[in-house]
Residue frames as qw, qx, qy, qz and C-alpha x, y, z in Angstrom:
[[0.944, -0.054, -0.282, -0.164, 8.32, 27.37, -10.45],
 [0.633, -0.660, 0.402, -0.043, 10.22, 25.67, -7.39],
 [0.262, 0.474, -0.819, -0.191, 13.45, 23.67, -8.81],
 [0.198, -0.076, 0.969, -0.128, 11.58, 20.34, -7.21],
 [0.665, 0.152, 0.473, -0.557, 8.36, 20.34, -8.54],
 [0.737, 0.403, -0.439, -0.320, 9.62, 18.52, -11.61],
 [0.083, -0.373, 0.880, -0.280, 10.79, 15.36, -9.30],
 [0.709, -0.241, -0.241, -0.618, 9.28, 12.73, -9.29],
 [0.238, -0.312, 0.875, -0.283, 9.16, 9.87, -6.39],
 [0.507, -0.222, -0.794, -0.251, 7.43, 6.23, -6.21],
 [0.633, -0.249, 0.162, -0.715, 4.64, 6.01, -4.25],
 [0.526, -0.109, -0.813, -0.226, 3.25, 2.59, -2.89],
 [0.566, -0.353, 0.411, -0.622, 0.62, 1.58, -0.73],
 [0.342, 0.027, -0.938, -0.059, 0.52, -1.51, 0.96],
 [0.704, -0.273, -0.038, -0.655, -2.72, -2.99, 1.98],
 [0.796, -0.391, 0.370, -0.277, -1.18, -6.39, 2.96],
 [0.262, 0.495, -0.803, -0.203, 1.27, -9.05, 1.99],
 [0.843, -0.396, 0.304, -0.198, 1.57, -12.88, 2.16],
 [0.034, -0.584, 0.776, 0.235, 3.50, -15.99, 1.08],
 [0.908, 0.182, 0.262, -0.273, 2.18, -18.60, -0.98],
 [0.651, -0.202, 0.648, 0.340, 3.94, -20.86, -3.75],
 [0.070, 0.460, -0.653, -0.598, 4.41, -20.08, -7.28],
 [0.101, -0.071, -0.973, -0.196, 2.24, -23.20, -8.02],
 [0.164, 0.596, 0.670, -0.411, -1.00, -21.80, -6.50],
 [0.183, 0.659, -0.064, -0.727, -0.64, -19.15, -8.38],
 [0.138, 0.095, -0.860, -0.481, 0.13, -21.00, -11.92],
 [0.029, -0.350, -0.929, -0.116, -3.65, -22.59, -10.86],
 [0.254, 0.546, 0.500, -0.622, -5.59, -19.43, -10.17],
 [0.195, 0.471, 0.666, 0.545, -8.28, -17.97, -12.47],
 [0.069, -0.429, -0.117, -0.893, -10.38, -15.20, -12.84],
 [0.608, -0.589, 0.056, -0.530, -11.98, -13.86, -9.27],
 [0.720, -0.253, -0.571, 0.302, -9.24, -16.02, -7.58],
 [0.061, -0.939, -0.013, -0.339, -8.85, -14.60, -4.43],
 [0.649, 0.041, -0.553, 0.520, -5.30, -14.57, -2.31],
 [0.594, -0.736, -0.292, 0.143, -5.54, -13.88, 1.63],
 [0.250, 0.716, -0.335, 0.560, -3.54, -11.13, 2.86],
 [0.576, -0.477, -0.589, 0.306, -2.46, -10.66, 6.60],
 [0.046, 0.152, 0.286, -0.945, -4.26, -7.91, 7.61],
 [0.062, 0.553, 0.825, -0.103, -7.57, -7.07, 8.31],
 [0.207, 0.740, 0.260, 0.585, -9.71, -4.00, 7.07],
 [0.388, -0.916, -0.085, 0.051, -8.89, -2.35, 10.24],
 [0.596, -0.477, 0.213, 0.610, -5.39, -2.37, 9.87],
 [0.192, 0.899, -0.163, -0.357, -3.80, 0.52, 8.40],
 [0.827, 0.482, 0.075, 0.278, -2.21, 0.54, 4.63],
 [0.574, -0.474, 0.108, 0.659, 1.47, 1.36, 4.73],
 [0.529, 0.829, -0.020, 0.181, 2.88, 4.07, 2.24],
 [0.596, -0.403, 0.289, 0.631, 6.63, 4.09, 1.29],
 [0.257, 0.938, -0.075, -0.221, 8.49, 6.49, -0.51],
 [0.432, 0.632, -0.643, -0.011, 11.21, 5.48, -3.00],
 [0.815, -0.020, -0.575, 0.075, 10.79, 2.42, -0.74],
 [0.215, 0.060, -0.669, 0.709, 11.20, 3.73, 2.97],
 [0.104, -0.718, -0.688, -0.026, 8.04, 3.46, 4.81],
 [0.113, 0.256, -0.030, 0.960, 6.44, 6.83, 5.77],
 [0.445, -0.161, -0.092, -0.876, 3.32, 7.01, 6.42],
 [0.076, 0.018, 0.933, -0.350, 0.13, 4.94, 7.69],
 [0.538, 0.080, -0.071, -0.836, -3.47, 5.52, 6.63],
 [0.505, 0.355, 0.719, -0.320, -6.90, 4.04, 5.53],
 [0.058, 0.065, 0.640, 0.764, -8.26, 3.34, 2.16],
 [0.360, 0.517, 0.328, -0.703, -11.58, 5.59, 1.53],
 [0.230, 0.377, 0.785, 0.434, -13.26, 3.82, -1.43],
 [0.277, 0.488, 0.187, -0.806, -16.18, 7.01, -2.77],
 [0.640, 0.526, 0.052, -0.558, -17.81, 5.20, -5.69],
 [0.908, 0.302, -0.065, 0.282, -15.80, 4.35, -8.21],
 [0.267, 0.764, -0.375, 0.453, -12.90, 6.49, -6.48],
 [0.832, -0.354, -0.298, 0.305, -10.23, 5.04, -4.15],
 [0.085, 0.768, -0.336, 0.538, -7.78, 7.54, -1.88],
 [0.714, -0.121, -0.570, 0.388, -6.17, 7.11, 0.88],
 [0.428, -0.827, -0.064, -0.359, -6.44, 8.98, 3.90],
 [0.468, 0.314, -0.639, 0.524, -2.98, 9.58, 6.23],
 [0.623, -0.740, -0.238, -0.085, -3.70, 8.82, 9.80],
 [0.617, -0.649, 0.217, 0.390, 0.21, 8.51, 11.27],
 [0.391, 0.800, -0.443, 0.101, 3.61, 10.09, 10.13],
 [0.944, -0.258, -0.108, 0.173, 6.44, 7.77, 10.78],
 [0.100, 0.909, -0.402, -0.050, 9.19, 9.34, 12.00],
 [0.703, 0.489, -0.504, 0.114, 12.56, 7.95, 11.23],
 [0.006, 0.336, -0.853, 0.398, 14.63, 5.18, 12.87],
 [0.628, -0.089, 0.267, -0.725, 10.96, 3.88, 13.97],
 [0.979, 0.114, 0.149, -0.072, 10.98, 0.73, 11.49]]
């Protein structure tokens, strides 16, 4: 066994962000829905330990979601 494969990193994909108030929220309810900015064509970001990396597409197969990398970011880029 490799000395790293017990490491673990955070993962996160982002599919889209926004900014609203703190008060909209306090009034939603079930099946509110909040607007991102991005569209399904734009690509979800993935950061490692919080430094982007990656780019991709979410691939939905049933009840299974994955992501699919399209671009490597190299570094210095963002």
């Amino acid at each position: 066994m490799s000395a790293i494969e017990d490491i673990f990193i955070d993962i996160s994909v982002v599919l889209g962000s926004t900014n609203i108030p703190v008060r909209q929220i306090l009034r939603m309810g079930r099946g509110a829905m909040i607007p991102l900015d991005s569209s399904h064509d734009d690509p979800s970001l993935v950061y490692v330990n919080g430094k982007l990396v990656a780019k991709g597409r979410v691939l939905v197969n049933e009840d299974v979601m994955s992501l699919e990398i399209t671009t490597i970011v190299k570094r210095g880029a963002f």
